[in-house]
N, C-alpha and C positions, 0 to 999 in steps of 0.2 A: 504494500500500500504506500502510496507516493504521502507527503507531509512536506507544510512549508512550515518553519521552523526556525528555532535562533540558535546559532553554534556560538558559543563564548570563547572571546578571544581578548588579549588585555593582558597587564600584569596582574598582581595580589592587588585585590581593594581599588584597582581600576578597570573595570568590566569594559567589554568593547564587545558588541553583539554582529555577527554575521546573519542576515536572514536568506537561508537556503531551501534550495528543494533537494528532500531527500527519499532513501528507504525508508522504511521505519525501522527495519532491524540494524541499521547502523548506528552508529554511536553516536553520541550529538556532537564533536568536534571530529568524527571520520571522515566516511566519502560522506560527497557529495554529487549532487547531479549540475544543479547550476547552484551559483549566487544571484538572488538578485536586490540584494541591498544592503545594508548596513543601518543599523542605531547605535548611535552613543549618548547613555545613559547621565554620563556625567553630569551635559548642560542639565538648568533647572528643570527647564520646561522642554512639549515638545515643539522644535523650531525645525524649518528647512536646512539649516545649520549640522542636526545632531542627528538627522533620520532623512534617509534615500530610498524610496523603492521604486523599481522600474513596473506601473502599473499593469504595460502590456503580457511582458513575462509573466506577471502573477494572475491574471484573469486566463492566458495559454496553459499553464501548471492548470487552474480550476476546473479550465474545461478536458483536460486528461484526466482528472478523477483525484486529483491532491487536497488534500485535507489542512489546513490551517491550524497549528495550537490557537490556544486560547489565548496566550500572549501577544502573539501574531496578528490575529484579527482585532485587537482590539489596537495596536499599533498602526494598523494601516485602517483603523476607521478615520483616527485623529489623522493621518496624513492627507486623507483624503480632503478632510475638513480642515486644512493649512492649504493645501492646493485650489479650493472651492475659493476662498476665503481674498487669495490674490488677484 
Protein backbone atom coordinates (compact mmCIF):
# COMPACT_ATOMS: atom_id res chain seq x y z
CA UNK A 1 0.00 0.00 0.00
CA UNK A 2 1.49 3.39 -1.24
CA UNK A 3 1.44 6.35 1.87
CA UNK A 4 2.43 9.83 1.61
CA UNK A 5 4.28 10.60 4.77
CA UNK A 6 7.14 12.43 6.79
CA UNK A 7 10.70 10.89 6.85
CA UNK A 8 12.74 12.91 9.78
CA UNK A 9 15.80 14.32 8.88
CA UNK A 10 17.67 17.12 11.12
CA UNK A 11 20.14 16.87 13.85
CA UNK A 12 19.02 16.11 17.87
CA UNK A 13 16.24 18.70 18.84
CA UNK A 14 16.33 20.10 15.34
CA UNK A 15 13.73 18.05 13.34
CA UNK A 16 13.71 18.78 9.41
CA UNK A 17 10.71 16.65 7.83
CA UNK A 18 10.81 15.14 4.27
CA UNK A 19 7.39 14.44 2.87
CA UNK A 20 7.42 11.27 0.70
CA UNK A 21 5.62 8.74 -1.06
CA UNK A 22 6.38 5.50 0.14
CA UNK A 23 5.71 1.41 0.87
CA UNK A 24 4.21 1.04 3.97
CA UNK A 25 6.45 -1.74 4.93
CA UNK A 26 9.42 0.47 4.66
CA UNK A 27 10.88 2.28 7.38
CA UNK A 28 10.12 5.92 7.79
CA UNK A 29 13.70 7.24 6.97
CA UNK A 30 14.37 4.13 4.17
CA UNK A 31 13.37 3.84 0.47
CA UNK A 32 11.59 5.89 -0.87
CA UNK A 33 9.58 6.36 -4.14
CA UNK A 34 9.57 10.15 -4.67
CA UNK A 35 9.85 13.23 -2.57
CA UNK A 36 7.71 15.69 -2.87
CA UNK A 37 8.28 18.29 -0.30
CA UNK A 38 9.76 19.30 2.69
CA UNK A 39 8.60 21.13 6.34
CA UNK A 40 10.44 22.62 8.64
CA UNK A 41 9.03 22.73 11.82
CA UNK A 42 11.32 25.17 13.44
CA UNK A 43 9.78 28.41 12.05
CA UNK A 44 6.73 29.57 14.55
CA UNK A 45 4.20 29.30 12.29
CA UNK A 46 3.15 27.67 9.15
CA UNK A 47 4.64 30.11 6.36
CA UNK A 48 5.66 29.59 2.56
CA UNK A 49 9.16 29.81 4.09
CA UNK A 50 9.07 26.56 6.40
CA UNK A 51 6.70 24.11 4.02
CA UNK A 52 6.85 23.18 0.17
CA UNK A 53 4.67 20.71 -1.49
CA UNK A 54 4.48 20.07 -5.14
CA UNK A 55 0.58 19.83 -5.34
CA UNK A 56 0.50 18.00 -8.78
CA UNK A 57 2.63 15.02 -7.58
CA UNK A 58 0.51 14.80 -4.56
CA UNK A 59 -3.03 14.70 -6.17
CA UNK A 60 -0.81 11.98 -9.11
CA UNK A 61 0.20 9.79 -5.69
CA UNK A 62 -3.85 10.05 -4.61
CA UNK A 63 -5.10 9.09 -7.75
CA UNK A 64 -2.64 5.68 -7.76
CA UNK A 65 -4.23 4.71 -4.48
CA UNK A 66 -1.61 6.52 -1.71
CA UNK A 67 -2.97 7.02 1.44
CA UNK A 68 -1.90 10.28 3.45
CA UNK A 69 -0.95 10.05 7.42
CA UNK A 70 -2.80 12.09 9.40
CA UNK A 71 0.19 14.45 9.97
CA UNK A 72 0.39 14.89 6.27
CA UNK A 73 -3.15 15.82 5.59
CA UNK A 74 -3.43 18.18 7.97
CA UNK A 75 -0.07 19.87 6.65
CA UNK A 76 -1.19 20.29 3.39
CA UNK A 77 -4.70 21.60 4.22
CA UNK A 78 -2.92 24.64 5.93
CA UNK A 79 -0.62 24.94 2.64
CA UNK A 80 -3.36 24.90 0.69
CA UNK A 81 -4.90 27.73 2.68
CA UNK A 82 -1.32 29.82 2.59
CA UNK A 83 -1.55 29.32 -1.40
CA UNK A 84 -5.49 30.40 -1.47
CA UNK A 85 -4.68 33.17 0.68
CA UNK A 86 -1.93 34.86 -1.90
Amino acid sequence: MLKIRLARHGSKKRPFYQIIVTDSRFPRNGRFLERIGYFNPIYSSITSQNIYMNNDRINYWIQKGAIMSQRTYTLIKKYKKINISK
